[in-house]
Backbone as numpy.savetxt, mean C-alpha at the origin, in Angstrom:
# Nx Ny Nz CAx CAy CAz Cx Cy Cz
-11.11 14.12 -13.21 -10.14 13.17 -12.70 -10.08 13.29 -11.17
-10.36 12.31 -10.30 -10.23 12.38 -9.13 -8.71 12.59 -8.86
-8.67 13.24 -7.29 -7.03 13.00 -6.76 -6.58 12.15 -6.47
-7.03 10.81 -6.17 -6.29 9.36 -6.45 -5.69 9.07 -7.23
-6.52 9.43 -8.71 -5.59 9.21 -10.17 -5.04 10.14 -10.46
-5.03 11.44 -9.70 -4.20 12.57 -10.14 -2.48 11.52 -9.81
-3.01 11.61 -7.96 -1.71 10.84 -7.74 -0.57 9.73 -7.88
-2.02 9.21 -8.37 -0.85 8.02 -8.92 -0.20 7.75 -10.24
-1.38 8.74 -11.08 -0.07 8.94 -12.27 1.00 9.47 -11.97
1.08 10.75 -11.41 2.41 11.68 -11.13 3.28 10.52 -10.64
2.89 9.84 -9.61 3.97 8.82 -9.11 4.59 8.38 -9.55
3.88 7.08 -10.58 3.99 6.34 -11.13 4.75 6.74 -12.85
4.50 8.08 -13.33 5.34 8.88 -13.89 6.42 9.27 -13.93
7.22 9.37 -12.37 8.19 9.48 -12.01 8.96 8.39 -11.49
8.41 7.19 -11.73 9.21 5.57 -11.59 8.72 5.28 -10.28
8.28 5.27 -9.65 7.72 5.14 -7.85 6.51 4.29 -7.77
6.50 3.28 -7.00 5.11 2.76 -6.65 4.23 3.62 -5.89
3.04 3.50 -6.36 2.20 4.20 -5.07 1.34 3.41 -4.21
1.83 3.13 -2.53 1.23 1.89 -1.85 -0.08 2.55 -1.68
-0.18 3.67 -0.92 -1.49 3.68 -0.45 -1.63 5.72 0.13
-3.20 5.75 0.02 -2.83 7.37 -0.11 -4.01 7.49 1.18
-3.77 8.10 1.74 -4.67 8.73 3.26 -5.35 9.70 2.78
-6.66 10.59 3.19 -7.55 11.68 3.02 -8.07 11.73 4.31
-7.77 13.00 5.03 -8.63 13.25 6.37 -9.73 13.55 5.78
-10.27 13.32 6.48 -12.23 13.30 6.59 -12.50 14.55 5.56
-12.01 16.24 6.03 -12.26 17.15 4.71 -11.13 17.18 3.87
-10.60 16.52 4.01 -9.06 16.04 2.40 -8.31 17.49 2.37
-7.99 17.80 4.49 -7.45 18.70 4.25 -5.89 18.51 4.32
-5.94 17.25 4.58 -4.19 16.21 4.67 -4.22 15.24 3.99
-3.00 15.18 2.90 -2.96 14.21 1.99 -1.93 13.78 2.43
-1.80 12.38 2.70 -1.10 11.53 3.15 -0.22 10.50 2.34
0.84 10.36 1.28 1.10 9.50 0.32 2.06 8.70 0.17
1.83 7.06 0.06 2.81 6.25 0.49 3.46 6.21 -0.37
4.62 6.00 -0.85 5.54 5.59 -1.96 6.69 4.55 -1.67
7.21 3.74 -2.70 8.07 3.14 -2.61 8.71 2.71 -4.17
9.88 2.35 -4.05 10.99 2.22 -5.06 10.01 1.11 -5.61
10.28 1.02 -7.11 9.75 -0.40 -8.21 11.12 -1.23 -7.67
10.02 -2.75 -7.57 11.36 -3.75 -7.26 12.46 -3.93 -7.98
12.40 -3.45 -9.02 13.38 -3.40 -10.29 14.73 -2.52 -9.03
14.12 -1.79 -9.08 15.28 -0.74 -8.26 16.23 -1.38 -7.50
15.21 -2.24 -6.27 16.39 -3.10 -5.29 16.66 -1.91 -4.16
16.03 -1.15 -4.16 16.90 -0.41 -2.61 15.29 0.08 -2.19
15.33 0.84 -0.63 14.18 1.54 -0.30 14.24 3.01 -0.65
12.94 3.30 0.01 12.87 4.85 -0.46 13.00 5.86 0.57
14.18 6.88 0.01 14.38 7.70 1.07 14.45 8.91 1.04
14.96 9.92 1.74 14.01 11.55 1.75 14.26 12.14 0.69
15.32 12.06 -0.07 15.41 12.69 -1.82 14.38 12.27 -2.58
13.30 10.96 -2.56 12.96 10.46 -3.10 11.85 11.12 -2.89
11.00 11.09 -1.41 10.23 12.00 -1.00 9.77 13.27 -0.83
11.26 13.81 -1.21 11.06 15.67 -1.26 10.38 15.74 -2.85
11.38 14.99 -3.91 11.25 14.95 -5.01 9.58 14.80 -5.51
9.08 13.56 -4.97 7.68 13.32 -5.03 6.84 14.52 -4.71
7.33 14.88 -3.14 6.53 16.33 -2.80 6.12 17.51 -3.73
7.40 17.53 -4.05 7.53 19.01 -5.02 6.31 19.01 -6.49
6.93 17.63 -7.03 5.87 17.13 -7.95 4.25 17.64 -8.00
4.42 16.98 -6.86 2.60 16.70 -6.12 2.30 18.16 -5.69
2.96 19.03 -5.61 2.42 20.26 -5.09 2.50 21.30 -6.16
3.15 21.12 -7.41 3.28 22.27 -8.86 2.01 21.03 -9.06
1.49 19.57 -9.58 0.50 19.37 -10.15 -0.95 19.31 -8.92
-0.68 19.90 -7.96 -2.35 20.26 -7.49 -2.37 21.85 -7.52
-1.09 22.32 -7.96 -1.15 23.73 -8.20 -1.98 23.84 -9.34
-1.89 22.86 -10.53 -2.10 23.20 -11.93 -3.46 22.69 -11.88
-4.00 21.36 -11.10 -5.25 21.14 -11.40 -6.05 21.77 -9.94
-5.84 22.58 -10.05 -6.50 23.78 -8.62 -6.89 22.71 -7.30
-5.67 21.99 -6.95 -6.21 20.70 -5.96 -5.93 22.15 -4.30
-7.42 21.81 -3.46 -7.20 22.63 -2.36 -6.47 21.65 -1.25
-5.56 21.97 -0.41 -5.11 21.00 0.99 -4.32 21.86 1.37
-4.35 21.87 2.97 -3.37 22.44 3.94 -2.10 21.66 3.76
-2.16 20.43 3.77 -0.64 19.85 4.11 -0.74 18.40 3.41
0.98 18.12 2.82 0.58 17.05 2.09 1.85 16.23 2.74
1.98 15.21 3.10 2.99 14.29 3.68 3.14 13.27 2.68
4.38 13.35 2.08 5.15 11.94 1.46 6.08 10.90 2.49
5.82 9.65 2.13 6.51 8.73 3.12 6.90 7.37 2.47
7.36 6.39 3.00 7.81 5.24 2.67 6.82 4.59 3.63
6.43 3.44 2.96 5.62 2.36 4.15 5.77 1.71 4.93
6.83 2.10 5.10 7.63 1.39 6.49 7.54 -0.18 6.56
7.96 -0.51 7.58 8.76 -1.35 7.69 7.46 -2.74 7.91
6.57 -2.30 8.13 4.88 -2.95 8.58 3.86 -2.46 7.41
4.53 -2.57 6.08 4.22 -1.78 4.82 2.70 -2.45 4.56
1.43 -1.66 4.54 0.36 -2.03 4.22 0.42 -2.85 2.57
-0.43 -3.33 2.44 -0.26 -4.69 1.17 -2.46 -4.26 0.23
-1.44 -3.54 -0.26 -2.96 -3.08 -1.21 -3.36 -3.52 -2.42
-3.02 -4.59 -2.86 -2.94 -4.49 -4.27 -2.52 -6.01 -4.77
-3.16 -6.83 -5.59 -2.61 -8.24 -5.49 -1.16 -8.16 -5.96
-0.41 -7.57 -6.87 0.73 -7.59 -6.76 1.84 -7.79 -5.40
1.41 -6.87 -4.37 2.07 -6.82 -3.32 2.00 -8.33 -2.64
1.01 -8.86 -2.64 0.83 -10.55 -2.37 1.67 -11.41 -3.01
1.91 -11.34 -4.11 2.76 -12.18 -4.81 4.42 -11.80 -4.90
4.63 -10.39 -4.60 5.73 -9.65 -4.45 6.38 -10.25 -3.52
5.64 -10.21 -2.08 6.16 -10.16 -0.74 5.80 -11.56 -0.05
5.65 -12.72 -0.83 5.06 -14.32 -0.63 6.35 -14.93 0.21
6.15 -15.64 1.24 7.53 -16.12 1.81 7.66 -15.24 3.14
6.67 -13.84 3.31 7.43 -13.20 4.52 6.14 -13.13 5.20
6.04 -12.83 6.52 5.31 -12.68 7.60 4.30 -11.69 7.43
2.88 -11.70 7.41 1.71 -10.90 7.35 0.76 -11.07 8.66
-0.20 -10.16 8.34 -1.71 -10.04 8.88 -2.41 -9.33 7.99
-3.33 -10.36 7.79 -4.52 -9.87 7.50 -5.85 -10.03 8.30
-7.14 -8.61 7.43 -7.93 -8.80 8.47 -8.91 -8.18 7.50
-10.16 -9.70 7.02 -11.16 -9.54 6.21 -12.14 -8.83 6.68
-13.13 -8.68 6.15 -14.53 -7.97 6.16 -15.42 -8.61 6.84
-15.80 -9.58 6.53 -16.20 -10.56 6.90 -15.77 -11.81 7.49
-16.41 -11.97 8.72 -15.63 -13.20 9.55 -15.40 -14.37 8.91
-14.05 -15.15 8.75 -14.22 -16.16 8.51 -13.90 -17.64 9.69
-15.10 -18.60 9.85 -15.06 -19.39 10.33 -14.66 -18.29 11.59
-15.64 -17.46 12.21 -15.77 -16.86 13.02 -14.59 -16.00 13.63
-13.26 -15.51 12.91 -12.49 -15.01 12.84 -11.88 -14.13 11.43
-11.67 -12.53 11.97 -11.31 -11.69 11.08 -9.90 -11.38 11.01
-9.01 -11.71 11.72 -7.70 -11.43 12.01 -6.91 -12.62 12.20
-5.65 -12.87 10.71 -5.23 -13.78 10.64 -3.45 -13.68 10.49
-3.03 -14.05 10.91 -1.23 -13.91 11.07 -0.66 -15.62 10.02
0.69 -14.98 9.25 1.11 -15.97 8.58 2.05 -15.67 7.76
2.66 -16.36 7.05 3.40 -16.13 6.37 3.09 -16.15 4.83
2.89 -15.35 3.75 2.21 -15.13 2.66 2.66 -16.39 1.85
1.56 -17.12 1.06 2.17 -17.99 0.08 1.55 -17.55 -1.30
1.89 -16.53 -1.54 1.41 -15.82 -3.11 -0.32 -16.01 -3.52
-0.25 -15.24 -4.39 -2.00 -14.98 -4.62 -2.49 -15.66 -6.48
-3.05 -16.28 -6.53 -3.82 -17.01 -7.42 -5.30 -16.58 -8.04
-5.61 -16.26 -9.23 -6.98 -16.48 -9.28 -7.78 -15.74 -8.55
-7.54 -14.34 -8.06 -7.85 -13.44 -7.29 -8.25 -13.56 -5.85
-7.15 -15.32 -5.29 -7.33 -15.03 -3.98 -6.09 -15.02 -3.35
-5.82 -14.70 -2.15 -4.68 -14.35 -1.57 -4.54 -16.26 0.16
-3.18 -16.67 -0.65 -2.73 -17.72 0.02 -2.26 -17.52 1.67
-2.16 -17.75 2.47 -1.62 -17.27 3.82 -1.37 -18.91 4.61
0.02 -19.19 4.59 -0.07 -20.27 6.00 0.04 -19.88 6.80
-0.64 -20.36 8.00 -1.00 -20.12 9.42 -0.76 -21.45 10.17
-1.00 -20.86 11.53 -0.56 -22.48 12.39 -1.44 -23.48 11.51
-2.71 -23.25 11.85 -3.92 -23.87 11.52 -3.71 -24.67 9.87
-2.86 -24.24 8.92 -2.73 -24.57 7.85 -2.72 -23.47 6.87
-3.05 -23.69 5.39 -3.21 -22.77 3.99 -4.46 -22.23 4.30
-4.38 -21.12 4.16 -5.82 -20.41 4.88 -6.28 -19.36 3.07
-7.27 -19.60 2.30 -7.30 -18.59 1.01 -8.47 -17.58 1.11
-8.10 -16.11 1.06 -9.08 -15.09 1.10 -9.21 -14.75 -0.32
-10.47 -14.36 -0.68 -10.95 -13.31 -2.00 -10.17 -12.13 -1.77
-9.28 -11.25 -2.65 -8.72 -10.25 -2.54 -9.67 -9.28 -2.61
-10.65 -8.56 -2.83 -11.66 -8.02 -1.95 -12.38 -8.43 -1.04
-11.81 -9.40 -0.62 -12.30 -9.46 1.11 -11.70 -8.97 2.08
-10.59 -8.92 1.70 -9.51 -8.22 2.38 -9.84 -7.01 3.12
-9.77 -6.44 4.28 -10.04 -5.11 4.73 -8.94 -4.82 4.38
-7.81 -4.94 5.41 -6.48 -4.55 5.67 -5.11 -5.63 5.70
-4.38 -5.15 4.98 -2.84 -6.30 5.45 -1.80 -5.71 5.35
-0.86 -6.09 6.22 0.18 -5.71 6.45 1.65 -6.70 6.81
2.94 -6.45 6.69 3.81 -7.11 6.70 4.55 -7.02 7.92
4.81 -8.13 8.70 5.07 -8.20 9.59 6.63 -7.76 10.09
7.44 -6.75 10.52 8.42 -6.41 10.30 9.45 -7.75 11.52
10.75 -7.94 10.95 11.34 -8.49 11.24 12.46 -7.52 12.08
13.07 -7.86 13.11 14.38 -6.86 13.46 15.57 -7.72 14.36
């Protein structure tokens, strides 16, 4: 079992989404995003995170996982968008994305999400309805409001 799926069962075991998990180059820092199921209605905060911690460190105890340091967090407020769920979750609010491949000679696109279909992801932009393949996707993120 890799430590991806180590982690995201434990998470996901304990009621928690898991957005997205970091590995330095020798996976000597594990980096792990979490956040409340929308069911919940609130964000996630340091009880939630110690709690996760503790978890994550008796089960890499048990499956002999080696790492210097493991960081639990919330995805803040510019919450990376991994997963087509999160597209359809978060449709209506302000993004960027930024494909793999150029499209129409541009990789970096700003908009406001209009939910994901048929495994592609909707985005209006000035320019209009703009639709990416959800593995085309490099990176996206939500544009924080304040």
């Amino acid at each position: 079992m890799s430590i991806e799926s180590i982690i995201e069962e434990t998470v996901t075991g304990m009621g928690y989404e898991l957005v997205s998990i970091e590995l330095s180059p020798r996976g000597r820092l594990l980096r792990v995003f979490i956040d409340c199921l929308p069911e919940a209605d609130r964000p996630v905060n340091v009880e939630d995170c110690s709690m996760v911690s503790n978890q994550l460190t008796r089960v890499f105890a048990v499956e002999n996982i080696d790492y210097d340091r493991l960081e639990i967090s919330s995805p803040g407020l510019d919450r990376p968008l991994t997963r087509p769920e999160h597209f359809a979750r978060f449709a209506g609010q302000e993004a960027q994305i930024r494909v793999r491949v150029p499209v129409g000679g541009q990789r970096n696109f700003a908009g406001v999400l209009a939910g994901v279909a048929d495994g592609k992801v909707s985005l209006q932009t000035a320019a209009g309805v703009r639709e990416f393949e959800f593995d085309q996707i490099d990176k996206a993120r939500l544009v924080p409001k304040f």
